[in-house]
N, C-alpha and C positions, 0 to 999 in steps of 0.2 A: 631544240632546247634539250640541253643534259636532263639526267634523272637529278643530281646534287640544284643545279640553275630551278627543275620545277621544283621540288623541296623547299629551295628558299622562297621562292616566292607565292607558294604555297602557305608555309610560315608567318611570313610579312603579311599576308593577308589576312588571317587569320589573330594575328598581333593586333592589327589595324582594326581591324571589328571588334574585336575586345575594347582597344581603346574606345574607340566611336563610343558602345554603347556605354562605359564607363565614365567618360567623360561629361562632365557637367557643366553648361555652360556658365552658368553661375559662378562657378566657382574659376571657370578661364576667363572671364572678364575682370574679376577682379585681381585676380595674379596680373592679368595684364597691363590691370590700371597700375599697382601696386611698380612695376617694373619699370611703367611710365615717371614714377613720383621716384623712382631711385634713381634715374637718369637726367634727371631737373635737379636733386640732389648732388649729383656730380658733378653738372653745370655750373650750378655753386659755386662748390667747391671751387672750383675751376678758374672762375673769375676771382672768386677771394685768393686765391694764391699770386694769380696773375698783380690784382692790385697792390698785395703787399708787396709781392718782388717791384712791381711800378713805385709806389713809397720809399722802399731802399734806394731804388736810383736817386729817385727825385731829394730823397735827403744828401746822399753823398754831391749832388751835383752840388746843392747850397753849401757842404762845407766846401768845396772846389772854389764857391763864387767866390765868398769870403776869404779864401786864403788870395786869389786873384785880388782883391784890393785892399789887403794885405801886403802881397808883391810891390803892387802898384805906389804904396805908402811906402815902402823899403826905397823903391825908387828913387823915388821924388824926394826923401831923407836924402840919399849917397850924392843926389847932383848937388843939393845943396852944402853937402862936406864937398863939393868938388872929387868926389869919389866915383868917377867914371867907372870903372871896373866892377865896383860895386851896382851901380845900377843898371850895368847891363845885365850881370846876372841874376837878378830881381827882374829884371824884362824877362829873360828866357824861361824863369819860373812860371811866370804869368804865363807867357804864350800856351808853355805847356798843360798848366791848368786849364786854360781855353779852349785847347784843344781836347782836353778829357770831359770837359763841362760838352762843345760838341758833340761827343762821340755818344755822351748819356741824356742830352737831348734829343738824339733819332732815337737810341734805345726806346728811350723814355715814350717818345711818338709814336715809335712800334708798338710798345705793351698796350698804347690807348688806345687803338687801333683795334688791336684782338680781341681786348675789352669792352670796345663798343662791341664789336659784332658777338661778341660772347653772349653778350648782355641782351642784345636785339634777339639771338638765337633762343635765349633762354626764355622772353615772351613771347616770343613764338612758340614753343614746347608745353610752356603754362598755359598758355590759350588751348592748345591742343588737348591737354590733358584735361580740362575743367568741358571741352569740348562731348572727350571720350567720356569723363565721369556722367556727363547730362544721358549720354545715349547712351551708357552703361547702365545707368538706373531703370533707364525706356527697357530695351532688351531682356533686364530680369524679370522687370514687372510682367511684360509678354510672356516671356518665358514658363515665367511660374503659372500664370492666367490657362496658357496653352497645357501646359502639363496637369493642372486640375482638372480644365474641361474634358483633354484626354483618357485621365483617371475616370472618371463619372462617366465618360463614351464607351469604356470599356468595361464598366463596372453593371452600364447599364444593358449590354447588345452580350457580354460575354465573352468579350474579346481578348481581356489580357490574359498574360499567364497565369495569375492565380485562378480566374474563373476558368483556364482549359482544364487547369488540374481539376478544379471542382466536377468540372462536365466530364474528365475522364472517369473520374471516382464514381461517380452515379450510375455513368456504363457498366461499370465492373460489378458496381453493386444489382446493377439489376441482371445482368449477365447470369452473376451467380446466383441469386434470386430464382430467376428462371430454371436453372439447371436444378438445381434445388427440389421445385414444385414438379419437375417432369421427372424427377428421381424419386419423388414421392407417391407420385401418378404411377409409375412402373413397379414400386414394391409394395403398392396396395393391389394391383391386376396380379402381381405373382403369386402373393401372397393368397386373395381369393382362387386363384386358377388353383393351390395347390403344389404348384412347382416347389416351393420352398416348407421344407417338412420341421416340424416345432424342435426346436432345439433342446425343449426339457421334457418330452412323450419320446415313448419308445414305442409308438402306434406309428403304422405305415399308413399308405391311400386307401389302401383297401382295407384295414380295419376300423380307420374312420368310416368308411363309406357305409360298411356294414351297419357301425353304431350309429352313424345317422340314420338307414333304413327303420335300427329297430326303433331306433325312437322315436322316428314318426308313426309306427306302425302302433307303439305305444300309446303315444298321445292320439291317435285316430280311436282307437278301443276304448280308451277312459272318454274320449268325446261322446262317442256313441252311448257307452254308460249314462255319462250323464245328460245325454238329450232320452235315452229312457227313460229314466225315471222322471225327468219333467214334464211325460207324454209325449214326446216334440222328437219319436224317432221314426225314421224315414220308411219307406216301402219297403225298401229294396231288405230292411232289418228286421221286419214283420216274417218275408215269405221265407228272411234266411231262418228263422226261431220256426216257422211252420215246418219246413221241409228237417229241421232238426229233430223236429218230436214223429213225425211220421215215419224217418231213418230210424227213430228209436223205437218205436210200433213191431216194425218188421223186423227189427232184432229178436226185439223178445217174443216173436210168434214163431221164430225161426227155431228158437232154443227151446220152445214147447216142446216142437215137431221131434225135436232130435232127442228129449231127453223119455216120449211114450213110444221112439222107437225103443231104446235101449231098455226099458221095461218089461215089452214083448217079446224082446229075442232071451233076457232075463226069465222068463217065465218059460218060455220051450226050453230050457235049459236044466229047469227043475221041474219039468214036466219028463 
């Protein structure tokens, strides 16, 4: 098979499924009935033409018959003038009429002929069609029956196309959804880890870091503060305040020492 041969019938197929699905049955039953009643229409017609041109015979035959005893009268006049001549040719009138009156009595038997069977054909076709209207009406009424229960089968499982769009949509929503919350989960961890630096501070990692230290080191000291003076401060705060005054003890016994040296060597001096 050619590339142009699959093309077409590629086409055609495709043509063909379009119609399929577009196609309503409903609506070809009734064009079909509709086609049916225009060809019984025709039928008619058909026969009424047929009868009239039947009537034109049948009229011309009777002025035929009448002028034949007509002739017939002209006759039987001329033998009575003893007018032989004359009534032969009033015979050969006549004949002739007789024989035209035959020739539109087969006519005539022809057209009745057509006529009946026209006529027989055409209750035939009417039966037909009162036939098809009966099971025309059956088929819709299925039809529609089937196409609701279908409607509600897929309305209720999900299966038609509006409900796949709906199910696709819900994917996507929740799709993005997800991506969303895990983009949100990712720039709260970056954000705590620090990787991403404040857009309106001109402090780097290590100058925050620092000014967290000092302010916990801050707030540790005002704690300690104020659990002394509520009485409620710890051991470890007592022997550091002990060992402070006793560093300071030995200061000032230091700076004694050094200030009766200087004294002495002051006095050899003015001695």
């Amino acid at each position: 098979m050619g590339v142009l041969s699959r093309l077409s019938y590629v086409v055609r197929s495709k043509i063909n499924a379009a119609l399929n699905r577009a196609e309503d049955p409903s609506e070809t039953l009734d064009y079909s009935y509709e086609q049916m009643r225009d060809e019984l229409q025709e039928v008619k017609q058909g026969i009424a033409d047929l009868t009239t041109q039947k009537k034109r015979l049948e009229m011309q035959k009777r002025r035929l018959e009448e002028n034949v005893e007509k002739h017939n009268e002209q006759a039987r006049e001329a033998v009575n003038q003893d007018r032989e001549d004359l009534a032969r040719r009033a015979l050969e009138k006549k004949k002739q009429k007789m024989n035209q009156i035959e020739d539109l009595e087969g006519q005539i038997a022809s057209l009745q002929n057509t006529q009946d069977n026209l006529v027989e054909k055409k209750d035939q076709l009417q039966n037909r069609i009162e036939e098809f209207r009966t099971k025309k009406e059956s088929m819709k009424a299925r039809y529609e029956a089937a196409e609701a229960q279908t409607r509600v089968s897929e309305a209720m499982t999900g299966a038609g196309d509006e409900m796949e769009d709906v199910g696709r949509a819900i994917e996507r929503a929740e799709e993005r959804t997800e991506d969303m919350e895990a983009r949100s989960e990712a720039m709260d961890e970056l954000q705590e880890s620090g990787v991403f630096e404040d857009a309106l501070s001109d402090k780097d990692s290590l100058d925050r870091e620092l000014e967290e230290v000092r302010t916990s080191g801050e707030v540790d000291a005002e704690l300690e503060t104020l659990k002394t003076e509520m009485g409620k401060g710890s051991t470890d705060t007592a022997d550091a305040d002990t060992a402070d005054v006793e560093t300071e003890v030995e200061t000032e016994s230091a700076d004694e020492d050094i200030e009766a040296e200087l004294e002495e060597i002051k006095d050899d001096e003015d001695t």
